[in-house]
N, CA, C and O atoms as a GROMACS GRO file, in nm:
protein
  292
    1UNK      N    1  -8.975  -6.014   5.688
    1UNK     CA    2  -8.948  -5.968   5.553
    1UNK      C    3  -8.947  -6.088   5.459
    1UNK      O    4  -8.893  -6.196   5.482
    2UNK      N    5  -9.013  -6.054   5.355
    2UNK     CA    6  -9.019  -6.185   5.272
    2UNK      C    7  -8.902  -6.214   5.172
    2UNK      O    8  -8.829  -6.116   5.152
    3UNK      N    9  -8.873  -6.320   5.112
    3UNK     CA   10  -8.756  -6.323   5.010
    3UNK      C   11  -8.800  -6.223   4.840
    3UNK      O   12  -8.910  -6.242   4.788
    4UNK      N   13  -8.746  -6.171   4.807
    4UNK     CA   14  -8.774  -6.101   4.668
    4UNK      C   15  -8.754  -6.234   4.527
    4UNK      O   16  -8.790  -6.224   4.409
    5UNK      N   17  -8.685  -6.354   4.597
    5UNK     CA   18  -8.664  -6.460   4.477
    5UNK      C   19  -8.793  -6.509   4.426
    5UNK      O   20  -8.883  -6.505   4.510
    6UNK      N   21  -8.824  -6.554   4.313
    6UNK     CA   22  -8.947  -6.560   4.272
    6UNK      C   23  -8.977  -6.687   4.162
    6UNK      O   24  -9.082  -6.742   4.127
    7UNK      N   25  -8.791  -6.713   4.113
    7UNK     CA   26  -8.794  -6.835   4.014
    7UNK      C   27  -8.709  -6.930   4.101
    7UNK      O   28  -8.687  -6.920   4.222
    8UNK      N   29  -8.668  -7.015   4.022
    8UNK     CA   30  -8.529  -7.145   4.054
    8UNK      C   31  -8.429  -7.003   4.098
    8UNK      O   32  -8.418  -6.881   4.087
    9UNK      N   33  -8.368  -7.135   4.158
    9UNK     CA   34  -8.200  -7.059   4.206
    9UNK      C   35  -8.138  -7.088   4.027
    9UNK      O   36  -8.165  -7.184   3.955
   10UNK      N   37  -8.059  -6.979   3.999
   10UNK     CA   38  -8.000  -7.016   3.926
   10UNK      C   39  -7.854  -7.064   3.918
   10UNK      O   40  -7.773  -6.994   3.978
   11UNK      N   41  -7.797  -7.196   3.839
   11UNK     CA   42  -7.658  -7.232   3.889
   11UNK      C   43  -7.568  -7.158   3.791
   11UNK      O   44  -7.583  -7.146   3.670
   12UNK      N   45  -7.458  -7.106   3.881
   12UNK     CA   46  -7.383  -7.040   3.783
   12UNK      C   47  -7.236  -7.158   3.771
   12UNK      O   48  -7.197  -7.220   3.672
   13UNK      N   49  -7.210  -7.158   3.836
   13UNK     CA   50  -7.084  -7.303   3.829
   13UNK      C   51  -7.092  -7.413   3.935
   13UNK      O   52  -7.179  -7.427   4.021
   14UNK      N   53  -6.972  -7.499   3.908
   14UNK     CA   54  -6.983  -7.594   4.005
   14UNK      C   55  -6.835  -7.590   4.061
   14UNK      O   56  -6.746  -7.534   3.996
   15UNK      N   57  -6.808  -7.660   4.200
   15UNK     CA   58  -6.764  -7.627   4.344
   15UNK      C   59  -6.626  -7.704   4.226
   15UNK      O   60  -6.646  -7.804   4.157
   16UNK      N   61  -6.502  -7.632   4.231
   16UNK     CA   62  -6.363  -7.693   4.161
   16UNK      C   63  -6.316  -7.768   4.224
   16UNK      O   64  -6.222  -7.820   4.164
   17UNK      N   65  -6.338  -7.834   4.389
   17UNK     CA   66  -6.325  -7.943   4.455
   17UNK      C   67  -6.370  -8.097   4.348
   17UNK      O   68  -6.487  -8.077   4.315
   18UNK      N   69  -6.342  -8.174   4.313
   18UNK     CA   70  -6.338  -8.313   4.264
   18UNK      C   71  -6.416  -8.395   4.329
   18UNK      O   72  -6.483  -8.489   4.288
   19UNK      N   73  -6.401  -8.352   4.434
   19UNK     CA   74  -6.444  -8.473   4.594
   19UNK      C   75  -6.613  -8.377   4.578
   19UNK      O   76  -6.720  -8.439   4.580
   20UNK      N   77  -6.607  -8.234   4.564
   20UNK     CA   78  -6.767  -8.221   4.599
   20UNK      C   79  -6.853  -8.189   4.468
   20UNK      O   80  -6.949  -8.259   4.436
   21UNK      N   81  -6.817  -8.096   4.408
   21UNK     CA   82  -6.865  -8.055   4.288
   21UNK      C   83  -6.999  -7.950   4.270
   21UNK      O   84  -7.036  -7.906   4.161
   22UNK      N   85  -7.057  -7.924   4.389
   22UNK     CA   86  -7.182  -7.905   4.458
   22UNK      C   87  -7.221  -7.764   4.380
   22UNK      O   88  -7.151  -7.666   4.406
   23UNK      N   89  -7.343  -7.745   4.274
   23UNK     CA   90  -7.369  -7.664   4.253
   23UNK      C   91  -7.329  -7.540   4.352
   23UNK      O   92  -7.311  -7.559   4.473
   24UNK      N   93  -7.316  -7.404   4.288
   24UNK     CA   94  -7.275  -7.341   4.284
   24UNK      C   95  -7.411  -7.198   4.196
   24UNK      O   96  -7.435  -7.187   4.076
   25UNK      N   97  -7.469  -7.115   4.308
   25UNK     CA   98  -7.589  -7.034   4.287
   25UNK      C   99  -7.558  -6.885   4.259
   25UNK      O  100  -7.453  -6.833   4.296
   26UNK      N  101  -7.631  -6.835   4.209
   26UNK     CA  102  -7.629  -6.684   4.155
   26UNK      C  103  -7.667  -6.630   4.298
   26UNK      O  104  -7.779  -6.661   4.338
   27UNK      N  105  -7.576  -6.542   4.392
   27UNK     CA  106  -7.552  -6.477   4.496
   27UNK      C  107  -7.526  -6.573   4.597
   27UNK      O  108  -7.542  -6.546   4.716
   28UNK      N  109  -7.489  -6.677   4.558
   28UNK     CA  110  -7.396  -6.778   4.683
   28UNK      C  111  -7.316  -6.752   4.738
   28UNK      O  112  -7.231  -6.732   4.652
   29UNK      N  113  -7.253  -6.728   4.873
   29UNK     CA  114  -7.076  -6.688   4.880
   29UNK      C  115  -7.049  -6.808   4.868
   29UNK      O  116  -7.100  -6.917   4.894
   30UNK      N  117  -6.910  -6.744   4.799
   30UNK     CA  118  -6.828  -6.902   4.722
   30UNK      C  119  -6.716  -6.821   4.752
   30UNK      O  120  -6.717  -6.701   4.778
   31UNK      N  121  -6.554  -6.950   4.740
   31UNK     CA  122  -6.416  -6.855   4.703
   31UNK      C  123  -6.399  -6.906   4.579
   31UNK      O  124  -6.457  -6.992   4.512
   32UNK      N  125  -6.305  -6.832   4.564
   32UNK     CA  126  -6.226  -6.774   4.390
   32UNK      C  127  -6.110  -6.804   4.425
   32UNK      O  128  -6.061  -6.735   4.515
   33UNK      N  129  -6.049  -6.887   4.381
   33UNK     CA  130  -5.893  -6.930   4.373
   33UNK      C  131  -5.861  -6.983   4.249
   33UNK      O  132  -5.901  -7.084   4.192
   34UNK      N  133  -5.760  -6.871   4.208
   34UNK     CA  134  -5.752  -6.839   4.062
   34UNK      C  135  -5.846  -6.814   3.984
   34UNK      O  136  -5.917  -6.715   4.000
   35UNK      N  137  -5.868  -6.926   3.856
   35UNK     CA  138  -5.992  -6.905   3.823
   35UNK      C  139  -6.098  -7.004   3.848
   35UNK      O  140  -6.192  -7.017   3.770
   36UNK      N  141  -6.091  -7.047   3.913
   36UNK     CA  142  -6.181  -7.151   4.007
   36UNK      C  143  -6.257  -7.105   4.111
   36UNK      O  144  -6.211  -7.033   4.199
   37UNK      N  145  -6.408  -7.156   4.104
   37UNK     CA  146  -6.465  -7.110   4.251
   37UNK      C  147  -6.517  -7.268   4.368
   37UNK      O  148  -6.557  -7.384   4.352
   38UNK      N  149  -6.501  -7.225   4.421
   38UNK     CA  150  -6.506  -7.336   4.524
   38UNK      C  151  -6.615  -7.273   4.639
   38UNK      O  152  -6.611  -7.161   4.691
   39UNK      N  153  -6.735  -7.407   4.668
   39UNK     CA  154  -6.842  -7.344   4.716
   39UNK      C  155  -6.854  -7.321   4.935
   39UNK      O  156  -6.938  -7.292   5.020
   40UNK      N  157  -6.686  -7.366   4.925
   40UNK     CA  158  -6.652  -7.306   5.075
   40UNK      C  159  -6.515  -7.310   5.097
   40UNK      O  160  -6.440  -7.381   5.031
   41UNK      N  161  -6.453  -7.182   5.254
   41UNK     CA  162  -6.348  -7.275   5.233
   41UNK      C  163  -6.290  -7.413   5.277
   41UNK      O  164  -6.168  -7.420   5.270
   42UNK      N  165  -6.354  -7.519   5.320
   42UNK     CA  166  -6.288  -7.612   5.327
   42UNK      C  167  -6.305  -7.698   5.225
   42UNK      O  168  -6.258  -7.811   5.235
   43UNK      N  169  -6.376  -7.658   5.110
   43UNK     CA  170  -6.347  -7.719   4.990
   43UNK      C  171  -6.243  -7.657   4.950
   43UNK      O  172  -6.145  -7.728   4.928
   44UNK      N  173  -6.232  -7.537   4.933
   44UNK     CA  174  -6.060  -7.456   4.878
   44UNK      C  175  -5.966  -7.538   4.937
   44UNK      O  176  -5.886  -7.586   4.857
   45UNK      N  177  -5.951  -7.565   5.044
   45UNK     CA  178  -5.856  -7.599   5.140
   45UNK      C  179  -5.799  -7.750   5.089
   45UNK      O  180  -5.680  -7.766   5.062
   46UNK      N  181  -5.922  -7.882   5.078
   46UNK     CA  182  -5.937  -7.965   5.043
   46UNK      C  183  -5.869  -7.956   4.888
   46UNK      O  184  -5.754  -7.991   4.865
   47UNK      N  185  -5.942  -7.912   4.808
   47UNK     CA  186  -5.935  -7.890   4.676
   47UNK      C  187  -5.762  -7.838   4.628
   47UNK      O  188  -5.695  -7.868   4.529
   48UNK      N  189  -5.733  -7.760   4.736
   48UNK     CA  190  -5.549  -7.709   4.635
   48UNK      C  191  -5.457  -7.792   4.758
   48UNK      O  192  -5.348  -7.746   4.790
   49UNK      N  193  -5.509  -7.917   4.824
   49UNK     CA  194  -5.412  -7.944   4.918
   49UNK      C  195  -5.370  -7.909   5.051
   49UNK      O  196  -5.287  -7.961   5.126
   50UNK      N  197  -5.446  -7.810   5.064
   50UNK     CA  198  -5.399  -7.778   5.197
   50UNK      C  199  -5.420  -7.836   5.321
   50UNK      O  200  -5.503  -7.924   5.296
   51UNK      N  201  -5.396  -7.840   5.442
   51UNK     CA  202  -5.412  -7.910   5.513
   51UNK      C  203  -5.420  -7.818   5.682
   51UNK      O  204  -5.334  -7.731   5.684
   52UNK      N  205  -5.473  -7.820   5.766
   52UNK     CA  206  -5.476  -7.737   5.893
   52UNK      C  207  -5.401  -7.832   5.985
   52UNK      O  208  -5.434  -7.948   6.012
   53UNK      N  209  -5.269  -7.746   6.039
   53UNK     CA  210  -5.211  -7.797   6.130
   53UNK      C  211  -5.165  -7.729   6.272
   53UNK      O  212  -5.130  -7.612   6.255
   54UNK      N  213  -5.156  -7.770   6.396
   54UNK     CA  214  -5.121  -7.672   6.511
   54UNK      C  215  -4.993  -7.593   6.501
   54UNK      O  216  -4.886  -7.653   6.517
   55UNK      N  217  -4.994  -7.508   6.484
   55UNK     CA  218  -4.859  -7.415   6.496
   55UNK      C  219  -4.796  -7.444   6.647
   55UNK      O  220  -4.848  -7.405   6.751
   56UNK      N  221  -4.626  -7.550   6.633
   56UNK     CA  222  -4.615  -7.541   6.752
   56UNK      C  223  -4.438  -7.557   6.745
   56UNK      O  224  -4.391  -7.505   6.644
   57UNK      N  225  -4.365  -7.603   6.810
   57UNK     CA  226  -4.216  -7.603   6.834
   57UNK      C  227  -4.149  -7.718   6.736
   57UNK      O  228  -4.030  -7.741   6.716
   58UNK      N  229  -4.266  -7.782   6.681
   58UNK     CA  230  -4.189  -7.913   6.578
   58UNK      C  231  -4.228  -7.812   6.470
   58UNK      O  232  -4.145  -7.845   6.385
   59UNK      N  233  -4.287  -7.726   6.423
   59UNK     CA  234  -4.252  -7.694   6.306
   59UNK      C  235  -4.112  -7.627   6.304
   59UNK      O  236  -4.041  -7.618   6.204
   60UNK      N  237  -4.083  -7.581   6.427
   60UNK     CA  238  -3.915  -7.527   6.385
   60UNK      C  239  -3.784  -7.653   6.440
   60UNK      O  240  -3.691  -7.627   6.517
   61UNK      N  241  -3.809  -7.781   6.377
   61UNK     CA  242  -3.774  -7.860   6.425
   61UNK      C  243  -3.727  -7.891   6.568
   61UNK      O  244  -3.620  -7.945   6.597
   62UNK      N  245  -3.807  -7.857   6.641
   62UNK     CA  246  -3.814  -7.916   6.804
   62UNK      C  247  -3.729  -7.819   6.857
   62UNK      O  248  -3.703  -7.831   6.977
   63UNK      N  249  -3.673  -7.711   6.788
   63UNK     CA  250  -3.536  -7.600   6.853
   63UNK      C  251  -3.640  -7.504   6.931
   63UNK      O  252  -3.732  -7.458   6.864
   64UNK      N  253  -3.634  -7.480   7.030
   64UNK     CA  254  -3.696  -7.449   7.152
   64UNK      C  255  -3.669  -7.268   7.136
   64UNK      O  256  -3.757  -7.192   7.178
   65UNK      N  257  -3.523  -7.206   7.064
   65UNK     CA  258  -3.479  -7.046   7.100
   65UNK      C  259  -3.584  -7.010   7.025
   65UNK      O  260  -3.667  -7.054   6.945
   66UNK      N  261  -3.542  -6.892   7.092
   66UNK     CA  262  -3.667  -6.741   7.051
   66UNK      C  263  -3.599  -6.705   6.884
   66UNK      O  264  -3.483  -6.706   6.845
   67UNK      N  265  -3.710  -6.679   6.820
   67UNK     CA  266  -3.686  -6.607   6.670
   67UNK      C  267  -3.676  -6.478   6.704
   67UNK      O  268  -3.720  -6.442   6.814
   68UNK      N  269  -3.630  -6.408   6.637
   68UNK     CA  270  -3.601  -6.234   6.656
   68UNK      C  271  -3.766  -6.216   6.624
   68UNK      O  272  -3.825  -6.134   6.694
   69UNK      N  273  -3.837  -6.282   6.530
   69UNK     CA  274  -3.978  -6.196   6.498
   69UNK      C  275  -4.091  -6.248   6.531
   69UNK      O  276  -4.200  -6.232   6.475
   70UNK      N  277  -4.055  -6.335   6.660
   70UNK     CA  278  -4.152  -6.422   6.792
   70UNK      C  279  -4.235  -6.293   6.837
   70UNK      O  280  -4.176  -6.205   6.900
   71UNK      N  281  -4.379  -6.279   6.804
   71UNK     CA  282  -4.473  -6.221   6.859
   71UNK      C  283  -4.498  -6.227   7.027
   71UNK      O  284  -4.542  -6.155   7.116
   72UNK      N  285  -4.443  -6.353   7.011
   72UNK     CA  286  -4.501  -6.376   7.204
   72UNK      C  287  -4.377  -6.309   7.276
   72UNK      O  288  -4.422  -6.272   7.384
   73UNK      N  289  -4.268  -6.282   7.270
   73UNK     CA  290  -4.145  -6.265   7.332
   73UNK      C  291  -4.074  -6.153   7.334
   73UNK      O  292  -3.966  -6.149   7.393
   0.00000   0.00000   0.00000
């Protein structure tokens, strides 16, 4: 099947990351955070701070008991 595009991509914004800025195309998936679009998410991620970390027993400061709303238990 062939593509139906026939001109330029057209840019509709650019990536609200600082660090990338990376055009941003008419039917691109992009995210929307707030009113900002960001052209993935680990630019979102990057871009509002966030950071990926292991979910493990130091986030509940090293306390080892069961939570009442522990999925595993």
């Amino acid at each position: 099947m062939m593509s139906k595009v026939t001109g330029p991509l057209e840019v509709i914004d650019f990536c609200a990351n600082p660090v990338c800025q990376d055009e941003i195309y008419f039917g691109q998936r992009a995210v929307k955070y707030g009113k900002d679009l960001y052209c993935g998410n680990n630019c979102l991620c990057e871009g509002i701070g966030a950071v990926v970390i292991k979910a493990d027993d130091n986030l509940r400061g090293g306390d080892a008991t069961e939570h009442e709303n522990d999925p595993t238990g």
